[in-house]
C-alpha positions in Angstrom: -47.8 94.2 -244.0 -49.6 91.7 -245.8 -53.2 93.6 -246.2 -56.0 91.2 -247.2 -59.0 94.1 -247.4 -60.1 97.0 -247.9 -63.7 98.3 -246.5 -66.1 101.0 -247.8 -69.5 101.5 -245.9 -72.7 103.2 -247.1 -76.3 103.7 -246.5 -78.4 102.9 -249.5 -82.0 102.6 -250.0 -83.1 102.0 -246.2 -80.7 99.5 -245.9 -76.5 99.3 -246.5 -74.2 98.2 -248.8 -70.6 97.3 -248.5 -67.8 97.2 -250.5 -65.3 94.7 -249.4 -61.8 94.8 -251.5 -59.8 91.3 -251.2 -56.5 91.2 -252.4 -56.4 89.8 -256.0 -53.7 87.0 -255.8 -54.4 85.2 -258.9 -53.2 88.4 -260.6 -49.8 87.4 -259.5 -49.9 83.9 -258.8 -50.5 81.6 -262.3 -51.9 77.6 -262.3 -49.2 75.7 -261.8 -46.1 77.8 -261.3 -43.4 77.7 -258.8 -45.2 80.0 -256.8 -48.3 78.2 -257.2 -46.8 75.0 -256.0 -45.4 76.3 -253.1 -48.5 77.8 -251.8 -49.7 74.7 -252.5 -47.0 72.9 -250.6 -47.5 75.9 -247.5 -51.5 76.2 -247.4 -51.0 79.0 -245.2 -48.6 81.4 -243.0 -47.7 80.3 -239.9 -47.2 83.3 -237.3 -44.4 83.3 -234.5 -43.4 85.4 -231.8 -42.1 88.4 -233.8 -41.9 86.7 -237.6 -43.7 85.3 -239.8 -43.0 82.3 -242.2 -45.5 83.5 -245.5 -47.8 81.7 -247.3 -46.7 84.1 -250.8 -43.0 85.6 -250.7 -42.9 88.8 -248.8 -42.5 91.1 -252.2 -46.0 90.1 -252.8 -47.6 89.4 -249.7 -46.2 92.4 -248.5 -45.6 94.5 -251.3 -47.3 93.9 -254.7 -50.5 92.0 -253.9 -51.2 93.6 -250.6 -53.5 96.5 -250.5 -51.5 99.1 -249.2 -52.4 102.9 -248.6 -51.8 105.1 -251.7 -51.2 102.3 -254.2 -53.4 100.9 -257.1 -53.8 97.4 -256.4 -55.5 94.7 -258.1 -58.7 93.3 -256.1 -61.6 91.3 -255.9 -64.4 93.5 -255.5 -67.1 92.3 -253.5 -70.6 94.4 -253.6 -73.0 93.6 -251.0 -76.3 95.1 -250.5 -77.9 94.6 -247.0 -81.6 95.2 -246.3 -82.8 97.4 -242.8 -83.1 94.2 -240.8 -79.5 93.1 -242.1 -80.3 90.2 -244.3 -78.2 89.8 -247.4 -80.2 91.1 -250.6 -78.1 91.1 -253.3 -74.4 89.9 -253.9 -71.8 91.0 -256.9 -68.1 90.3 -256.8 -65.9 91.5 -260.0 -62.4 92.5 -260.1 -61.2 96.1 -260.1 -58.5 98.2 -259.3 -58.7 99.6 -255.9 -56.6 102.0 -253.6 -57.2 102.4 -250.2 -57.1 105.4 -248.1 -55.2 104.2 -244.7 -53.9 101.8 -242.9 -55.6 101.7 -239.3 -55.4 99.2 -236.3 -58.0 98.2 -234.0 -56.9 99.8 -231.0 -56.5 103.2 -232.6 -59.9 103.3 -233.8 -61.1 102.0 -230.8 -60.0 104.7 -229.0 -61.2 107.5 -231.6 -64.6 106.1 -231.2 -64.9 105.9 -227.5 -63.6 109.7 -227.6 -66.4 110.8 -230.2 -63.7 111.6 -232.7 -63.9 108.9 -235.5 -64.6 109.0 -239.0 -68.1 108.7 -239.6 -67.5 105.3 -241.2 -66.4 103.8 -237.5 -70.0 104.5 -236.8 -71.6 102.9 -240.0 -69.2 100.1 -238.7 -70.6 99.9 -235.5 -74.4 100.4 -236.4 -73.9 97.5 -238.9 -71.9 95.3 -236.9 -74.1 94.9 -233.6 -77.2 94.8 -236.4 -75.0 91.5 -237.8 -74.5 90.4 -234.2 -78.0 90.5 -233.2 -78.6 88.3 -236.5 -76.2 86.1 -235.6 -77.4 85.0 -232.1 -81.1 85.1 -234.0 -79.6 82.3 -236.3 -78.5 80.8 -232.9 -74.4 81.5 -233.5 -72.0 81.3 -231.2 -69.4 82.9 -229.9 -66.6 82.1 -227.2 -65.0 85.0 -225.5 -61.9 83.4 -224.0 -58.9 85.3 -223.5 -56.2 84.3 -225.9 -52.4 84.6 -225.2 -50.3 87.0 -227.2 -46.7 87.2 -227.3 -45.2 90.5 -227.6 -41.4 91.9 -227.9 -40.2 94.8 -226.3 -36.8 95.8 -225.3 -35.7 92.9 -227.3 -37.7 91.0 -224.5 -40.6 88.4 -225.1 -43.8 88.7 -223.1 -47.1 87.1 -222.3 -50.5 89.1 -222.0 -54.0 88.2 -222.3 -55.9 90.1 -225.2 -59.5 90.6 -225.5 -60.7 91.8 -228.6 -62.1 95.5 -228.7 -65.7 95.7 -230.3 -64.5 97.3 -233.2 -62.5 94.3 -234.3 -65.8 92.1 -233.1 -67.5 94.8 -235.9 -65.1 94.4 -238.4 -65.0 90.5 -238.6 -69.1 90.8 -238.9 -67.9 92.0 -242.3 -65.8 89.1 -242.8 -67.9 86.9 -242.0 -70.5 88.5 -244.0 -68.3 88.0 -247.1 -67.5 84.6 -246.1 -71.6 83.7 -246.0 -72.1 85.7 -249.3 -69.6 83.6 -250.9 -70.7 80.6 -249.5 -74.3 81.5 -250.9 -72.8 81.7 -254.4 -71.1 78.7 -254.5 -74.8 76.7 -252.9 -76.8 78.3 -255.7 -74.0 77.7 -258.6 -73.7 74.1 -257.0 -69.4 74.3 -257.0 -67.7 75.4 -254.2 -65.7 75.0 -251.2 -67.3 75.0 -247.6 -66.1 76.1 -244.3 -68.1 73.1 -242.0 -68.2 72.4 -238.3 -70.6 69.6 -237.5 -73.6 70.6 -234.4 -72.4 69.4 -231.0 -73.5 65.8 -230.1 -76.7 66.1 -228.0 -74.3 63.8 -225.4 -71.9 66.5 -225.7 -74.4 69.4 -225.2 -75.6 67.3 -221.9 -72.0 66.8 -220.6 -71.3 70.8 -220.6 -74.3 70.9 -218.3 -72.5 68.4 -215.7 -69.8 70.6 -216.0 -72.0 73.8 -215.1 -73.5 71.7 -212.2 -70.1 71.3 -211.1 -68.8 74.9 -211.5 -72.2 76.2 -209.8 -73.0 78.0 -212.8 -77.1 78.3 -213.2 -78.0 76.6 -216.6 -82.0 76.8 -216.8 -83.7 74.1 -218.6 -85.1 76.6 -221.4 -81.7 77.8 -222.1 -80.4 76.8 -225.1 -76.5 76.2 -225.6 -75.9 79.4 -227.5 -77.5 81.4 -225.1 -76.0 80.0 -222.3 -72.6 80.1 -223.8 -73.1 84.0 -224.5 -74.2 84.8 -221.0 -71.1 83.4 -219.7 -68.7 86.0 -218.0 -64.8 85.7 -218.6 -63.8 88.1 -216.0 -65.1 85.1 -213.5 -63.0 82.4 -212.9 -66.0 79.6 -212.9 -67.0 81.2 -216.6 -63.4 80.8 -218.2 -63.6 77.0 -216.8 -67.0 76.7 -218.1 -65.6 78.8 -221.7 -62.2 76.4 -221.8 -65.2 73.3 -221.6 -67.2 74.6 -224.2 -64.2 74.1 -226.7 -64.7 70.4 -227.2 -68.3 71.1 -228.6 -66.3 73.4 -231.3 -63.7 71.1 -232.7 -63.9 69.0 -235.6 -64.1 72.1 -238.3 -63.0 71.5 -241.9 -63.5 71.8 -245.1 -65.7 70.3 -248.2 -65.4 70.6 -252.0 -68.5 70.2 -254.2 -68.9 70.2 -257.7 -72.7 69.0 -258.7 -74.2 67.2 -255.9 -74.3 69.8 -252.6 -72.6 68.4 -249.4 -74.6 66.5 -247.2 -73.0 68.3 -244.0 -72.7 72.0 -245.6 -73.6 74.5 -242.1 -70.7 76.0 -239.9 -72.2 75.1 -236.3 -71.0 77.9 -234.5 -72.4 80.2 -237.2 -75.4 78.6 -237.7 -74.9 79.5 -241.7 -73.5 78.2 -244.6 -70.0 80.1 -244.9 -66.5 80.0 -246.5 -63.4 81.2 -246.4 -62.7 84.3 -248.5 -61.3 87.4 -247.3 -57.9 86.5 -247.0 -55.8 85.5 -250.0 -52.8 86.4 -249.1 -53.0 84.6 -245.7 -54.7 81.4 -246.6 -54.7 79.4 -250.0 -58.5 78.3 -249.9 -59.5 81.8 -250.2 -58.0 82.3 -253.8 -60.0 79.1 -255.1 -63.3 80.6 -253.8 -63.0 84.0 -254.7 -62.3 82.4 -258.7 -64.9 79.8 -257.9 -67.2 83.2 -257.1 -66.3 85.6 -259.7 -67.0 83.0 -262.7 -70.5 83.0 -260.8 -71.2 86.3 -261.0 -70.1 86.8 -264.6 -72.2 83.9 -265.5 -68.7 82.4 -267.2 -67.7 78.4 -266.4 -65.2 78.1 -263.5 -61.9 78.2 -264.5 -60.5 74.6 -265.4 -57.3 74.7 -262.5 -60.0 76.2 -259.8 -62.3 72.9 -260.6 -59.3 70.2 -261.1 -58.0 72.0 -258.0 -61.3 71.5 -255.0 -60.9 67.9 -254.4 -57.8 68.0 -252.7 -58.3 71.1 -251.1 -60.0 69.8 -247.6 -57.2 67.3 -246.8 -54.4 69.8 -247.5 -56.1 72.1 -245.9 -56.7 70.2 -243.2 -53.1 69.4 -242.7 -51.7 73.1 -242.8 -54.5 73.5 -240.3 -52.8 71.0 -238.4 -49.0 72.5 -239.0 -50.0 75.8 -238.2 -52.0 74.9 -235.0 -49.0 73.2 -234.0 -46.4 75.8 -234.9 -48.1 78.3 -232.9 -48.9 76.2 -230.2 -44.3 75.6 -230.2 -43.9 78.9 -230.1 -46.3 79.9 -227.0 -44.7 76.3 -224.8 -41.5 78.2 -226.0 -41.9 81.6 -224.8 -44.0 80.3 -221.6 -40.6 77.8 -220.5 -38.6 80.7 -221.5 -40.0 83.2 -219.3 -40.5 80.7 -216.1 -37.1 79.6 -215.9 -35.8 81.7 -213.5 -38.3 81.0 -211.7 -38.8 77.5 -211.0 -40.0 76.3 -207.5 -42.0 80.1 -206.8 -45.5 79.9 -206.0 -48.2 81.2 -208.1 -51.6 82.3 -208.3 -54.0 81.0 -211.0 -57.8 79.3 -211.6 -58.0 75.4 -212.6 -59.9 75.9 -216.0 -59.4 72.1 -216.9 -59.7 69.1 -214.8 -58.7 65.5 -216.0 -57.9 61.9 -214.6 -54.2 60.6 -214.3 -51.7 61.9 -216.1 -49.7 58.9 -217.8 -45.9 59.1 -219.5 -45.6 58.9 -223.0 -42.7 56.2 -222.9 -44.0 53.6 -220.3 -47.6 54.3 -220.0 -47.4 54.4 -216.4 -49.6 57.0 -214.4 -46.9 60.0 -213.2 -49.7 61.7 -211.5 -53.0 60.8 -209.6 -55.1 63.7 -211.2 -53.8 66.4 -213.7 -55.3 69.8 -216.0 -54.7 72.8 -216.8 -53.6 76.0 -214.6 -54.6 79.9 -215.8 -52.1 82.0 -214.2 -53.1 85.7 -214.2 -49.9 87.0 -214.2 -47.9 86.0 -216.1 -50.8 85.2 -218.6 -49.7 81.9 -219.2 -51.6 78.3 -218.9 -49.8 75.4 -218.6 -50.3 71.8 -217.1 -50.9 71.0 -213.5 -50.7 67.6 -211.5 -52.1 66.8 -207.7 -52.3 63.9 -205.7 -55.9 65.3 -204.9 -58.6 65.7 -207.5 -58.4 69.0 -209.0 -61.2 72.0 -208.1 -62.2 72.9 -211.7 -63.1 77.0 -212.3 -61.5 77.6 -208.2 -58.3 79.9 -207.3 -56.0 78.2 -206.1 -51.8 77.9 -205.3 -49.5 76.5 -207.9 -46.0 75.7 -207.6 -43.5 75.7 -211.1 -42.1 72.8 -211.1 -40.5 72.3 -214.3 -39.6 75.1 -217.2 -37.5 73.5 -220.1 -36.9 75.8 -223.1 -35.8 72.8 -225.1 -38.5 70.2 -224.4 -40.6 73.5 -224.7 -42.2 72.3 -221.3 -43.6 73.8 -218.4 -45.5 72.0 -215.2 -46.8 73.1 -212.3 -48.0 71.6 -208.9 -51.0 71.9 -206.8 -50.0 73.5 -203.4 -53.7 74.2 -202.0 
């Protein structure tokens, strides 16, 4: 299991401070090695149904570098002290030795705490993580609550669900994202870095999403700004997952952005409404090493290593492009496991919600229209989503009937048609 963190929680002077281990890669990983280069060459690990291909070989990812109960690991140790109202007051990060206690998934602790039986960090967790929360939508954040699809085995058997996060995972990633802001802080103020950006939406953009709620009957009052809006919607309704599946066009266009002397023009992550990086998962993601080096020379007051600053200009175009790969990958092996799993079944009749309505649907090879009006179907179950075509135009956020008319595991394509 490749374990980026390790978290400690404590009160401290009327406020809170958390100690956030991150795996320590450069321990095992020199400038310029074969290792080096193929993480390079990678960016990041791409995740499949039940496998993995790995940023790091598994002995370290797994083994070595990852922070795994009962073992003395190497680690970046970030120190942050929070103040009552949750603001960041002071930031350290050195590197340590660190062994953590357990190994614990979201689901498990989840359940501990709804039964009153959790350690009495689960509650620190909690207390601190709605506090971040409630900063968060202060700073006017966002968040989109759509369901995601997650493939599962069982019985040697793939299958589809829908997976909503539990709040304790929502809690945790507060942290991260808290580390993530903290570096990002250190890097503004030492004037070297590595940003995580996402550009504000386009006030045409922000005006289009209210057409689309006009549409979907969905009240959107005048003094209602677009992050409030967005976190009043409701995914259990099948108007708000339209309106949700909308809101996704406003959130594209994230990258990244090196600096070294003059700050970035563009340096705020939208949906955060903060400055932010990426930096809690090493193992995972190859920007994070750079940033965690680019932060510990900060903190020690010492000059950034010479391979992390030859290293920052190309980081946001090949990062952007095992973005891109990994996007993909993932995107392969959900078409995969959705043709896979419809097969048998093409021609049934299914229940779902339209949560994306387009124009004509054209084919690749000719250009030629195939279909007078086409989008996406959410079946409930199973929880896939796949494409849809109609001769009529398509009722966006409505139940409706969908036939399968195509499932090809090797074009890794499924299609369904409007029946009502």
């Amino acid at each position: 299991m490749d374990l980026d963190q390790a978290l400690h929680l404590e009160r401290r002077d009327g406020g809170y401070r958390v100690h956030y281990a991150i795996a320590d890669v450069a321990a095992f990983v020199a400038p310029g090695d074969a290792l080096d280069a193929e993480a390079h060459r990678r960016g990041e690990t791409l995740y499949g149904a039940d496998s993995r291909i790995p940023l790091h070989p598994p002995v370290l990812s797994e083994g070595a570098a990852s922070l795994l109960p009962g073992q003395l690991r190497p680690a970046l140790l970030w120190t942050i002290d929070l103040d009552a109202g949750g603001e960041i007051a002071a930031i350290d990060v050195r590197r340590a030795r660190v062994q953590s206690r357990a190994r614990l998934d979201y689901a498990s602790v989840q359940r501990q705490i709804d039964a009153g039986t959790a350690d009495p960090l689960w509650s620190l967790l909690r207390e601190l993580g709605e506090l971040r929360q409630r900063r968060e939508q202060a700073r006017g954040g966002i968040s989109l609550a759509l369901p995601e699809q997650e493939i599962s085995v069982a019985g040697g058997q793939w299958q589809l669900d829908y997976r909503v996060s539990q709040p304790v995972e929502d809690w945790n990633a507060q942290i991260s994202l808290l580390t993530g802001m903290a570096a990002a802080q250190l890097m503004v103020q030492g004037r070297i870095g590595l940003l995580r950006t996402l550009p504000p939406p386009e006030p045409q953009a922000v005006a289009r999403l209210k057409l689309t709620a006009q549409v979907l009957g969905i009240a959107w009052p005048a003094a209602q700004s677009y992050p409030d809006f967005i976190r009043s919607l409701d995914p259990a309704k099948d108007t708000h997952v339209a309106m949700l599946t909308a809101c996704t066009t406003v959130l594209r266009g994230a990258g990244y952005v090196a600096f070294d002397g003059e700050l970035p023009a563009q340096p705020v992550q939208s949906a955060l409404a903060a400055e932010y990086a990426h930096a809690t998962a090493p193992l995972r993601r190859l920007v994070d090493r750079y940033v965690g080096e680019v932060c510990l020379a900060l903190c020690a007051k010492q000059p950034v290593p010479d391979w992390v600053r030859a290293g920052l200009p190309a980081l946001p175009e090949l990062m952007a492009e095992a973005d891109r790969r990994a996007h993909q990958y993932e995107r392969q092996v959900i078409d995969l496991v959705e043709a896979v799993l419809l097969a048998p079944r093409v021609g049934e009749t299914f229940q779902g919600a339209i949560v994306e309505a387009n124009g004509a649907e054209h084919d690749r090879g000719n250009g030629n229209a195939v279909a007078a009006h086409a989008g996406v179907v959410m079946l409930r179950d199973p929880a896939i989503e796949a494409r849809v075509t109609s001769a009529a135009p398509l009722p966006l956020g409505r139940d409706v009937r969908v036939r399968l008319a195509m499932a090809d595991p090797v074009k890794r394509v499924v299609r369904f048609e409007l029946v009502d």
